[in-house]
C-alpha positions, 0 to 999 in steps of 0.5 A, a space after each residue: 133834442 136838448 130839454 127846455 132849460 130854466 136850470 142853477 148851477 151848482 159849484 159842489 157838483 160842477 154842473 147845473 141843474 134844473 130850478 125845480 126836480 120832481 119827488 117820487 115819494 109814494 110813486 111805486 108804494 109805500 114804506 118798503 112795500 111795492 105797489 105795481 097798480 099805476 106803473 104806466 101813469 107813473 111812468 107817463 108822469 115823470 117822462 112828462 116832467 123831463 119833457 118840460 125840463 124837470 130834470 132832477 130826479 130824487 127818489 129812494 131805495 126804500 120807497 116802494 122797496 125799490 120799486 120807485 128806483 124801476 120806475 124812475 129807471 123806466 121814466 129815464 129811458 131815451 133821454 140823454 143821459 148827461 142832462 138828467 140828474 138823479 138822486 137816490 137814497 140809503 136806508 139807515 139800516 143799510 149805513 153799515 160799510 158793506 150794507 152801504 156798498 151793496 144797496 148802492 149797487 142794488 139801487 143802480 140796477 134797479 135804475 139801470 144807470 148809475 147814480 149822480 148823487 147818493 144821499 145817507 136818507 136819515 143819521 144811523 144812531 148805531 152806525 159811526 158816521 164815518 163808516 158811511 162816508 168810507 163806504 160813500 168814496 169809494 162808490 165814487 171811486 168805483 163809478 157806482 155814484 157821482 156825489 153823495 151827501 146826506 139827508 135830514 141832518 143839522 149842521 153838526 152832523 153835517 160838519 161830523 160828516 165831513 170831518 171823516 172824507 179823505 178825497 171827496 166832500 159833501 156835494 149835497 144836504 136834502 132837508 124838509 123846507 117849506 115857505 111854513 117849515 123854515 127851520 134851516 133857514 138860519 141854519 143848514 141853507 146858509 152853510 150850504 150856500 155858503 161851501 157851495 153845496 146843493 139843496 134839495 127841499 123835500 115836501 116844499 108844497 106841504 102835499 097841496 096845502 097851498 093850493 087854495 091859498 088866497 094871499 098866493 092866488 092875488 099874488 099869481 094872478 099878476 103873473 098868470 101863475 096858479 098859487 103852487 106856480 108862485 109859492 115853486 117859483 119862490 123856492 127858485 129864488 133861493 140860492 142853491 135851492 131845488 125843490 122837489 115835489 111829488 111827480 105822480 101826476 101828469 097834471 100836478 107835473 105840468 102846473 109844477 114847470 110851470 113854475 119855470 121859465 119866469 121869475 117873481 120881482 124881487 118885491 113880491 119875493 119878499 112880500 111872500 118871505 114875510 107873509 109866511 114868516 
């Protein structure tokens, strides 16, 4: 049965996908450190956001020490394959040619299919960037990755990044954004919208901060929407923007997609653009 569909599509990749995916920080342990206690919960969460069409799934070798990587390949299984999208991410410690390969493969087994977008999760100081993007071609080369890009990088680091790719380009940028933390804004979301690419907004709910917001609240209670319904649906009205908050729930699951399906008028888009600015 094909997945309820509210989805972008995005020219980089060639595909859509859905308006807003689901984070897996924290899902699986913490920093390199595995915690197996909530695995079925964990499980039942993200099954339940591809249920409701939260397709888009980023998670990372380095969350739970790979552990998040089982799970997510868990939470995947039964579903057809071509209409999820799932991302993961390299460590900078691992951004050495070889170190790169390897990780890559590791993360595709621990998913158990391979990987659609491969992300270098934070600039490696000691690793010329072009090493990591030789290393990135040919994973796709080998069908190890479908796209990759990079995360928490500016402008000029993307540009360096790019210069260095002989076959594919940068298919996607995942930066820190939020309606409080809007530094890209004038910078990073127009170059990507501008070549076409994909953005990935990490911790877009600042861990609930919104929840209680009364501003938020009087503007849902127009459309029936809880103030983290509003504030994802917002993200959605952003060109080539996905939002990824944390799937580890099932309940936070089913009020994020309920931030589909719908959209805030162009009025009250804007209305909430300058409240927050």
């Amino acid at each position: 049965m094909p997945l309820s569909r509210d989805t972008k599509y995005i020219k980089s990749i060639g595909r859509s996908v859905s308006v807003i995916g689901m984070g897996t920080w924290g899902m699986g342990g913490g920093f390199w450190s595995p915690d197996y206690s909530n695995d079925n919960n964990w499980v039942a969460a993200l099954r339940r956001g591809i249920e409701l069409g939260m397709t888009l799934i980023d998670t990372a070798e380095m969350y739970g020490g790979g552990h998040s990587e089982e799970l997510v390949g868990r939470a995947i299984k039964g579903f057809p394959r071509d209409e999820l999208f799932i991302v993961t991410k390299v460590w900078p410690n691992h951004a050495r040619y070889d170190d790169v390969i390897r990780s890559a493969r590791a993360s595709q087994q621990r998913l158990g299919t391979y990987i659609d977008l491969y992300l270098l999760h934070w600039p490696a100081p000691d690793v010329p960037i072009c090493e990591t993007m030789k290393a990135m071609e040919r994973l796709v080369d080998e069908g190890v990755v479908r796209f990759f890009g990079l995360s928490n990088f500016d402008v000029n680091g993307i540009e360096e990044a790019r210069r260095c790719l002989s076959k594919y380009d940068i298919a996607a940028i995942e930066n820190r954004y939020s309606l409080v933390h809007r530094v890209d804004e004038g910078s990073v979301i127009p170059y990507v919208q501008r070549n076409g690419m994909l953005y990935l907004a990490y911790t877009p709910i600042e861990k609930g901060a919104f929840a209680n917001n009364e501003f938020l609240r009087d503007i849902g209670k127009r459309y029936g929407k809880t103030p983290i319904q509003v504030v994802l649906n917002w993200y959605v009205g952003i060109d080539n923007l996905v939002p990824i908050p944390k799937a580890g729930r099932i309940e936070h699951v089913e009020e994020n997609a309920g931030a589909m399906g719908w959209r805030l008028s162009k009025e009250d888009w804007e209305l909430i653009s300058r409240h927050f600015h």
